[in-house]
mmCIF file of the N, C-alpha and C atoms, coordinates in Angstrom:
data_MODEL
# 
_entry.id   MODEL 
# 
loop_
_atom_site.group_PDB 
_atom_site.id 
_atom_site.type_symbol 
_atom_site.label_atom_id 
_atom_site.label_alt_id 
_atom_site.label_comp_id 
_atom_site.label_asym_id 
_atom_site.label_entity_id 
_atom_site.label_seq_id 
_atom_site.pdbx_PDB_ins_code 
_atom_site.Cartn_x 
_atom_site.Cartn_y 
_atom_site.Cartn_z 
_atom_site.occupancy 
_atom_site.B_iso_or_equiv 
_atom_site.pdbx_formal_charge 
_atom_site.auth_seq_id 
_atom_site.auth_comp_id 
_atom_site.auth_asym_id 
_atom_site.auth_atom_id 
_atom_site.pdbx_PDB_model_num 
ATOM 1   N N  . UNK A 1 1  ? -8.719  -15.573 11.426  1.00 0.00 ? 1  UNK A N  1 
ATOM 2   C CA . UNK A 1 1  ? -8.055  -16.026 10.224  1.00 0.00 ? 1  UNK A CA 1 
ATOM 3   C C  . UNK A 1 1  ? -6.555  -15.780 10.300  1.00 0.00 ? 1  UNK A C  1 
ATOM 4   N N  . UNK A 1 2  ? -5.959  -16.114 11.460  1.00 0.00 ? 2  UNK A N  1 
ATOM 5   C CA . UNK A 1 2  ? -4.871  -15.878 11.310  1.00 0.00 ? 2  UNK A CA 1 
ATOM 6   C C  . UNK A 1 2  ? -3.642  -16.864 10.653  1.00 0.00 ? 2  UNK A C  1 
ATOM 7   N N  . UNK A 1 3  ? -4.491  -17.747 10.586  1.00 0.00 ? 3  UNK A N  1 
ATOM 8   C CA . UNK A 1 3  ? -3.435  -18.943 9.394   1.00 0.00 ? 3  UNK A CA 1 
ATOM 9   C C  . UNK A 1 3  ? -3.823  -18.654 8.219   1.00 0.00 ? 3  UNK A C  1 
ATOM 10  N N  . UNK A 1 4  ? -4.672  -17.514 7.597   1.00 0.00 ? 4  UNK A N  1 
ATOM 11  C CA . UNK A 1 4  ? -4.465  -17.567 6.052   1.00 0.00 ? 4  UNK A CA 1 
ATOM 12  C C  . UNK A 1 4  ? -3.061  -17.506 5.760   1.00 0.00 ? 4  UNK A C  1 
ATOM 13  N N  . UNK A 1 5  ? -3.547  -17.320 4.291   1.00 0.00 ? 5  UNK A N  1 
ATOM 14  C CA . UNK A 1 5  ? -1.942  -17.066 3.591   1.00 0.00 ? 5  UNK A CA 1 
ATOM 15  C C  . UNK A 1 5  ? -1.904  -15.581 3.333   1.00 0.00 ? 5  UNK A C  1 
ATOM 16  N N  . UNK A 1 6  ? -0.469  -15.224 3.242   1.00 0.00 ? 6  UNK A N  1 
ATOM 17  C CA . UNK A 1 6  ? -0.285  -13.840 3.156   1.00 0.00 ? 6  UNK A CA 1 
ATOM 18  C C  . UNK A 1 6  ? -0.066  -13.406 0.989   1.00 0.00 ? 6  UNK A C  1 
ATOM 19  N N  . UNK A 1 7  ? -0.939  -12.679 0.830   1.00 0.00 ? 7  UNK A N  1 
ATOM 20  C CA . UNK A 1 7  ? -1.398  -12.508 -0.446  1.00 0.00 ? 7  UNK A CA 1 
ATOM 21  C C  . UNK A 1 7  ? -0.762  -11.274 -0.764  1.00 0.00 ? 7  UNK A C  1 
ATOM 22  N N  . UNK A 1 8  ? -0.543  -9.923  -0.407  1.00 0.00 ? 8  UNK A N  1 
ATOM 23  C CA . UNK A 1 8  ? 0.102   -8.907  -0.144  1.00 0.00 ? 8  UNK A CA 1 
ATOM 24  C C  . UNK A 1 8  ? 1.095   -8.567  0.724   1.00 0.00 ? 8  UNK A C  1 
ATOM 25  N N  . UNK A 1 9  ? 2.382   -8.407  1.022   1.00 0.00 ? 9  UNK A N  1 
ATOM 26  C CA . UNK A 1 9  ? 3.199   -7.645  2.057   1.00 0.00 ? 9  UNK A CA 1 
ATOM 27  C C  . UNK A 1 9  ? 4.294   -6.489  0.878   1.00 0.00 ? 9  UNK A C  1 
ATOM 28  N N  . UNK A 1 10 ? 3.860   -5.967  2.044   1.00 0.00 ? 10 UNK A N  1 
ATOM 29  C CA . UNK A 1 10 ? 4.934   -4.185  1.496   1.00 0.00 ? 10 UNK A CA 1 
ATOM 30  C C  . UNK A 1 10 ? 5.656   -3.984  2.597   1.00 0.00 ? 10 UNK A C  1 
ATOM 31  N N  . UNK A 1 11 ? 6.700   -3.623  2.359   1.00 0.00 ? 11 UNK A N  1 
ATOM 32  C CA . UNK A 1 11 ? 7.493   -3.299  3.871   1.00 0.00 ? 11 UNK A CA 1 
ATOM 33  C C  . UNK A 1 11 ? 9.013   -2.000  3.453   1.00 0.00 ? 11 UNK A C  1 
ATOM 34  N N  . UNK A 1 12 ? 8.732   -0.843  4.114   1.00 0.00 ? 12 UNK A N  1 
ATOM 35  C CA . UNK A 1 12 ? 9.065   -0.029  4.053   1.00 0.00 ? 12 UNK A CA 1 
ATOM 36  C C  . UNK A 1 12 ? 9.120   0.606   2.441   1.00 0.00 ? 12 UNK A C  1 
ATOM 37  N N  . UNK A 1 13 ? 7.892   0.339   1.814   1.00 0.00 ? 13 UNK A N  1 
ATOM 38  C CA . UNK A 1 13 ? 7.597   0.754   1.094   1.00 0.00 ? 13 UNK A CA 1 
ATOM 39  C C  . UNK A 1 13 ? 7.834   2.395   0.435   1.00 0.00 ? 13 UNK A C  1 
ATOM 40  N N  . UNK A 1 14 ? 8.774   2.841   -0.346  1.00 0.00 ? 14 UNK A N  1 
ATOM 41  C CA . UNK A 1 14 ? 8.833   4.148   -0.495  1.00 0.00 ? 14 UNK A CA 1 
ATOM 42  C C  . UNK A 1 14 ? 8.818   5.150   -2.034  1.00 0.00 ? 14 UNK A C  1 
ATOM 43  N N  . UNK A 1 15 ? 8.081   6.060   -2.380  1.00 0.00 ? 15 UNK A N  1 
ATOM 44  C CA . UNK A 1 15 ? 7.945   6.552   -3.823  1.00 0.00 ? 15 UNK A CA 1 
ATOM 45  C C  . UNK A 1 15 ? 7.981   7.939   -3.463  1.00 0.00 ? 15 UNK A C  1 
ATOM 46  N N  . UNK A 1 16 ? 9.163   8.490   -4.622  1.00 0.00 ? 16 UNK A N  1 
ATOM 47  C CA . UNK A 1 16 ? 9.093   9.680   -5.061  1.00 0.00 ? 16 UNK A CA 1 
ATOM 48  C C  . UNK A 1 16 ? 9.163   10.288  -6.313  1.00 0.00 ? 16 UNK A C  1 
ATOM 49  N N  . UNK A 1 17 ? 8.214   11.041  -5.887  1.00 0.00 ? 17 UNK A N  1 
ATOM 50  C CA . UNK A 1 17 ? 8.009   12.099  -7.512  1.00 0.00 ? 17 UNK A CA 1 
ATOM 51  C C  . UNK A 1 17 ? 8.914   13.290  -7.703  1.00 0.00 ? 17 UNK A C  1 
ATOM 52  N N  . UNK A 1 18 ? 9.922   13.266  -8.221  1.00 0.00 ? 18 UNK A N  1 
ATOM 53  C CA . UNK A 1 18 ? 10.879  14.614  -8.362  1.00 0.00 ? 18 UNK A CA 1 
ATOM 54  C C  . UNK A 1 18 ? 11.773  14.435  -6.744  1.00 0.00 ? 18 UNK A C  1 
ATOM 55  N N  . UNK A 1 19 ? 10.998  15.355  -6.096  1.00 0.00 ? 19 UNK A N  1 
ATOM 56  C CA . UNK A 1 19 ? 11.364  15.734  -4.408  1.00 0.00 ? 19 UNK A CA 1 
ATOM 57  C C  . UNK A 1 19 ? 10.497  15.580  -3.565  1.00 0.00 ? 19 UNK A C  1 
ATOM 58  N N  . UNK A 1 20 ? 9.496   15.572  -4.398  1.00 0.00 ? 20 UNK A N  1 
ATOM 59  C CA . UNK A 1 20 ? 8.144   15.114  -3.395  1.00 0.00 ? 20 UNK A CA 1 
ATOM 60  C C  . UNK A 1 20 ? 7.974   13.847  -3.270  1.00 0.00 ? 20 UNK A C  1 
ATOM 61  N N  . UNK A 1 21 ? 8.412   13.171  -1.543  1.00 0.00 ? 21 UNK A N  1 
ATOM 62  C CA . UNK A 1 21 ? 7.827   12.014  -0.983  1.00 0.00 ? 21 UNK A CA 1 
ATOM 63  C C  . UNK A 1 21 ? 6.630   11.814  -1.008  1.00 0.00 ? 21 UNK A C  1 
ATOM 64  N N  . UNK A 1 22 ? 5.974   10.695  -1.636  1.00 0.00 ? 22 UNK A N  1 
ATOM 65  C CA . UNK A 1 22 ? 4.535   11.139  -1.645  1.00 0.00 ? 22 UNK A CA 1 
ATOM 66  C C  . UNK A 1 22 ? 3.996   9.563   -0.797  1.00 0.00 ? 22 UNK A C  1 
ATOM 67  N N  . UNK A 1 23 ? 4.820   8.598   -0.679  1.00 0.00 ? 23 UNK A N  1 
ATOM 68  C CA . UNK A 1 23 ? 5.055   7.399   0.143   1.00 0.00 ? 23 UNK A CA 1 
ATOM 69  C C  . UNK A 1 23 ? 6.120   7.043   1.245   1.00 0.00 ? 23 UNK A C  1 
ATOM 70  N N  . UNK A 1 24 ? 6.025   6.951   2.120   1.00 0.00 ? 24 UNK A N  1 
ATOM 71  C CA . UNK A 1 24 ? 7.664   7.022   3.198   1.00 0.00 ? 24 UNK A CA 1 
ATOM 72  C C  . UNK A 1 24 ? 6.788   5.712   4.101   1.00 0.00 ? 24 UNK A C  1 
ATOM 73  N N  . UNK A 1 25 ? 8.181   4.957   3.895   1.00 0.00 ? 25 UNK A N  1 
ATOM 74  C CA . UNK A 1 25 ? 8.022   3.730   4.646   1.00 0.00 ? 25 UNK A CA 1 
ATOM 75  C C  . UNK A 1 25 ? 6.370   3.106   5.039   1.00 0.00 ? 25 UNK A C  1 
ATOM 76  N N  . UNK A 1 26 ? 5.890   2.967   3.626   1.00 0.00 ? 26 UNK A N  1 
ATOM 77  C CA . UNK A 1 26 ? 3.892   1.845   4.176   1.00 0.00 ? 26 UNK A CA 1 
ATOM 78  C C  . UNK A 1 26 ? 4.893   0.668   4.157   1.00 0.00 ? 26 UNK A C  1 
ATOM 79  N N  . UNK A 1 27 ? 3.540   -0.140  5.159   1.00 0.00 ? 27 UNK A N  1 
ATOM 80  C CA . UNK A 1 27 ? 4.379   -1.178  6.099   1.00 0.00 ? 27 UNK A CA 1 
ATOM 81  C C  . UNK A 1 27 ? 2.430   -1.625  5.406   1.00 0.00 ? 27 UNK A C  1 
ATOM 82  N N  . UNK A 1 28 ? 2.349   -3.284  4.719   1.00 0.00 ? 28 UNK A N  1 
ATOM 83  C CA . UNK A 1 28 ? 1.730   -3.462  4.791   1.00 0.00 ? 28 UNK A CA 1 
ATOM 84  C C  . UNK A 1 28 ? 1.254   -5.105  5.042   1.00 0.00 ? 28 UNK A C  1 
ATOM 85  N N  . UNK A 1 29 ? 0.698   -5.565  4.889   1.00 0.00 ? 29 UNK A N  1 
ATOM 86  C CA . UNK A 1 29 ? 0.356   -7.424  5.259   1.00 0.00 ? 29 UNK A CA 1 
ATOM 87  C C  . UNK A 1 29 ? -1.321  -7.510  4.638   1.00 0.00 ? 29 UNK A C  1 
ATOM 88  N N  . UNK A 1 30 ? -1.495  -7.957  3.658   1.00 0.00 ? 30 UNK A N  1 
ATOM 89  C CA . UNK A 1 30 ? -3.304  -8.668  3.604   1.00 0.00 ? 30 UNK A CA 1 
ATOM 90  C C  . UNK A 1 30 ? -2.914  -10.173 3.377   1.00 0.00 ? 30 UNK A C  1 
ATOM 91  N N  . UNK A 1 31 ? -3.913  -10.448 4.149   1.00 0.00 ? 31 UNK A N  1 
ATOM 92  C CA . UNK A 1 31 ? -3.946  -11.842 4.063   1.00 0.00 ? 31 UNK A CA 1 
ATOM 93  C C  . UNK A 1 31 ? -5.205  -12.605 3.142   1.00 0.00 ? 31 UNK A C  1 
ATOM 94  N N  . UNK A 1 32 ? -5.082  -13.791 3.055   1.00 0.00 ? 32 UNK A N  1 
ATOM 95  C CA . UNK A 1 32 ? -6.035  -13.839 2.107   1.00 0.00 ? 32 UNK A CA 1 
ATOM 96  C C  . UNK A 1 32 ? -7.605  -13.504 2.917   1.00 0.00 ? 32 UNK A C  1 
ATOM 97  N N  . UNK A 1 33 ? -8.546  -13.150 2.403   1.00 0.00 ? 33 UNK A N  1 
ATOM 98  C CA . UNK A 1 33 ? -9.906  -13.228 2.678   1.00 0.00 ? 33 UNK A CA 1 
ATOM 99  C C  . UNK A 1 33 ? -9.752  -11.267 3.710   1.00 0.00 ? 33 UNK A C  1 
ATOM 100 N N  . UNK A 1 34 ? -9.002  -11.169 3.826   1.00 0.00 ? 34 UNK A N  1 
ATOM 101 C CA . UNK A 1 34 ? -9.029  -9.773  4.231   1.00 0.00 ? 34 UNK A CA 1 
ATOM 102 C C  . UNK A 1 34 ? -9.628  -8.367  3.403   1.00 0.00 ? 34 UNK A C  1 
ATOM 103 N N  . UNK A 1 35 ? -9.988  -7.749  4.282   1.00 0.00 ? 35 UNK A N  1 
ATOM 104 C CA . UNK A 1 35 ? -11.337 -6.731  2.967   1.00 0.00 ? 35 UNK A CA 1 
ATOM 105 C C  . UNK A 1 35 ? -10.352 -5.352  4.220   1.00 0.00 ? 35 UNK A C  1 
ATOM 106 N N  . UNK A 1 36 ? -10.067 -4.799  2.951   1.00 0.00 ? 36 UNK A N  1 
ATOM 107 C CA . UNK A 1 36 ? -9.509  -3.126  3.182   1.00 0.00 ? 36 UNK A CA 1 
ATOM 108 C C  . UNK A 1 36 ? -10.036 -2.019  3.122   1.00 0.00 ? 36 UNK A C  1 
ATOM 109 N N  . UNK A 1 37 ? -10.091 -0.838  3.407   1.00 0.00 ? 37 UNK A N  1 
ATOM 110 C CA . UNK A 1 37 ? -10.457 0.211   2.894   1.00 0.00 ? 37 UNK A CA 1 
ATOM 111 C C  . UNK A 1 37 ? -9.070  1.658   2.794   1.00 0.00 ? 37 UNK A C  1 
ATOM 112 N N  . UNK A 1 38 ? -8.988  2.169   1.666   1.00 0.00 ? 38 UNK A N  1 
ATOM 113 C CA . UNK A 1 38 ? -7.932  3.497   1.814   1.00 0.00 ? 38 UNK A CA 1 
ATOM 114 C C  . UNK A 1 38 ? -8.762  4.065   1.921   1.00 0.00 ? 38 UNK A C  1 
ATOM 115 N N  . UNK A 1 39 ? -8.429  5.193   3.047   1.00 0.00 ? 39 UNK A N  1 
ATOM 116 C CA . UNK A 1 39 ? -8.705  6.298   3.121   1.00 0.00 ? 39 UNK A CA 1 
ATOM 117 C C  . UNK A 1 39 ? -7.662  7.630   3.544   1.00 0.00 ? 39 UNK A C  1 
ATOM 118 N N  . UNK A 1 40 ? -8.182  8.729   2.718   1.00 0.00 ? 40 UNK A N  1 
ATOM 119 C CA . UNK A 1 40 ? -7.389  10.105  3.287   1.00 0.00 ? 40 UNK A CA 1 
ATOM 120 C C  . UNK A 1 40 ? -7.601  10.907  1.786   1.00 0.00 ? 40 UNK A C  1 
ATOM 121 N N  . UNK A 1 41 ? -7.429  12.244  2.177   1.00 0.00 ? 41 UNK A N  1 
ATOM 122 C CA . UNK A 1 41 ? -7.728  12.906  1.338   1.00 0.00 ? 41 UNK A CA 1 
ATOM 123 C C  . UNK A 1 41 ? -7.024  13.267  -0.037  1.00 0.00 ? 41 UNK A C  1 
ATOM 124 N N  . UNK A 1 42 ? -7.557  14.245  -1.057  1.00 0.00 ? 42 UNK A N  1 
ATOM 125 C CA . UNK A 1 42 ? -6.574  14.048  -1.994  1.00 0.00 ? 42 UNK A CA 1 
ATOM 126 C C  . UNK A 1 42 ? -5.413  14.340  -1.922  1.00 0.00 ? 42 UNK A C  1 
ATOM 127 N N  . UNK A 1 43 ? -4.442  13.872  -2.949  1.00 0.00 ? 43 UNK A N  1 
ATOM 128 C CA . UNK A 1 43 ? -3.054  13.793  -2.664  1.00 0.00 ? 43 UNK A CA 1 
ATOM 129 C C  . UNK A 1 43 ? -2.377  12.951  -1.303  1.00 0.00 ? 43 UNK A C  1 
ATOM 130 N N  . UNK A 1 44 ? -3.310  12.015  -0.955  1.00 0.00 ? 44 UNK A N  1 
ATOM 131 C CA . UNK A 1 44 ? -2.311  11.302  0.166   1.00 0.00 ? 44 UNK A CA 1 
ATOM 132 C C  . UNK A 1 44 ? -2.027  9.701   -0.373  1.00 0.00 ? 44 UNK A C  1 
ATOM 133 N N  . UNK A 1 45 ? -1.711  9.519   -1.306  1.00 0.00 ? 45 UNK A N  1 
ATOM 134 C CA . UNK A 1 45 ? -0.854  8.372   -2.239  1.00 0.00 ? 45 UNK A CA 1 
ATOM 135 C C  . UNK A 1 45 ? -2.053  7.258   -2.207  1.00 0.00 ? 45 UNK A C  1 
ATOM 136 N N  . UNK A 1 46 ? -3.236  7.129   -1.879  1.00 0.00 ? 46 UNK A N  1 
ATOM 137 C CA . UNK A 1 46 ? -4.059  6.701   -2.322  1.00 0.00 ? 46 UNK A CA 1 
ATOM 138 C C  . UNK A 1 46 ? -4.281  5.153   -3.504  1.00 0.00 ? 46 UNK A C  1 
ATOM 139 N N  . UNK A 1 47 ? -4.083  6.091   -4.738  1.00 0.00 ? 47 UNK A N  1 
ATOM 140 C CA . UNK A 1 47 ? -4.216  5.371   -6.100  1.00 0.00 ? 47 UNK A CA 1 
ATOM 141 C C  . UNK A 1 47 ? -2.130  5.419   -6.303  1.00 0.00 ? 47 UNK A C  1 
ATOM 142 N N  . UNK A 1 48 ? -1.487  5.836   -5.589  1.00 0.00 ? 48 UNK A N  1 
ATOM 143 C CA . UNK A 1 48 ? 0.009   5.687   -5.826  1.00 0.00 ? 48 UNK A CA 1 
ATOM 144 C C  . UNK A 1 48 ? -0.031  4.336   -5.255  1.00 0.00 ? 48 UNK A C  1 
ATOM 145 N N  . UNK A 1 49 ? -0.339  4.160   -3.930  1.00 0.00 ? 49 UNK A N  1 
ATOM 146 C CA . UNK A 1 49 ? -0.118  3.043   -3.368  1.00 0.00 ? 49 UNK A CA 1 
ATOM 147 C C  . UNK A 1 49 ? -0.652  1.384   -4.417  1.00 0.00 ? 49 UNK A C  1 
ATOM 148 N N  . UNK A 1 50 ? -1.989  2.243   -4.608  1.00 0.00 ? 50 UNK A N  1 
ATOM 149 C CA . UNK A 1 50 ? -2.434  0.885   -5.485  1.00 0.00 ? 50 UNK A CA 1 
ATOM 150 C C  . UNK A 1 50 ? -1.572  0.377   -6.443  1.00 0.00 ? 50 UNK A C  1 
ATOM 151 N N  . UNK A 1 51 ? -1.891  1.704   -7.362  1.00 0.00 ? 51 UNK A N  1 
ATOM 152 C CA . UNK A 1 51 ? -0.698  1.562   -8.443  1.00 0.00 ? 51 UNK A CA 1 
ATOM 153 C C  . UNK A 1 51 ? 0.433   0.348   -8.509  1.00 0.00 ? 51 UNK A C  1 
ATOM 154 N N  . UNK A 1 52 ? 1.234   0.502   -7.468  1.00 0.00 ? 52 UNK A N  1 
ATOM 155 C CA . UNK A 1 52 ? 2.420   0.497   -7.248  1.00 0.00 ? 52 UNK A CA 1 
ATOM 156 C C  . UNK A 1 52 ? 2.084   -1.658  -6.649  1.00 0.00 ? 52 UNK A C  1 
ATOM 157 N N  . UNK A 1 53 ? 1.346   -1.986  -5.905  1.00 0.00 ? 53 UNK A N  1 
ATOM 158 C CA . UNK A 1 53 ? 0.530   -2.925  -5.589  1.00 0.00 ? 53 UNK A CA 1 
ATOM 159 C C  . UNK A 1 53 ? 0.303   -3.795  -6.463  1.00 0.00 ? 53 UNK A C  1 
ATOM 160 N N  . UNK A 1 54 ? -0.391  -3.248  -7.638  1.00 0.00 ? 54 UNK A N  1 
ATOM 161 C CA . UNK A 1 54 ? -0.878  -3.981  -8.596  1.00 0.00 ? 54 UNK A CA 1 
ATOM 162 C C  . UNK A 1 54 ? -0.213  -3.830  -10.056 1.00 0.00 ? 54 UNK A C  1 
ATOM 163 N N  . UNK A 1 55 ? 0.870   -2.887  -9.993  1.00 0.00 ? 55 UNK A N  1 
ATOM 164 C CA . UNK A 1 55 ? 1.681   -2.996  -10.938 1.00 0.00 ? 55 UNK A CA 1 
ATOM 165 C C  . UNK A 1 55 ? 1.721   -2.346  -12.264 1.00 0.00 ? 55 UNK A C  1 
ATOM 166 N N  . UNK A 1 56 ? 0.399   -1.684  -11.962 1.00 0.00 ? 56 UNK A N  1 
ATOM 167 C CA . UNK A 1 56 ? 0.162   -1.052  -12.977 1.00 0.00 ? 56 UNK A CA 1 
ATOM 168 C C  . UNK A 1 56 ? 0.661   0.529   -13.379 1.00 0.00 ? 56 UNK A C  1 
# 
């Protein structure tokens, strides 16, 4: 599927809370029909990333 269309891109994506980097440079691309998974443990920007994605 490499001629979908690109539905998501993030690029050097970066968020901080106070002093705490809690995002440094996500680099991202979904294309359409692409299926993701986050993973990593708590506190690794997780639901920040989404957040931030979907705007909410």
């Amino acid at each position: 599927m490499l001629n979908s269309a690109v539905v998501i891109e993030c690029r050097s994506l970066v968020k901080h809370f106070g002093k705490h980097t809690v995002l440094k440079e996500v680099d991202i691309t979904i294309r359409e029909g692409d299926i993701y998974l986050l993973l990593g443990p708590n506190g690794a920007g997780k639901t920040t990333l989404l957040s931030i994605i979907t705007g909410c």
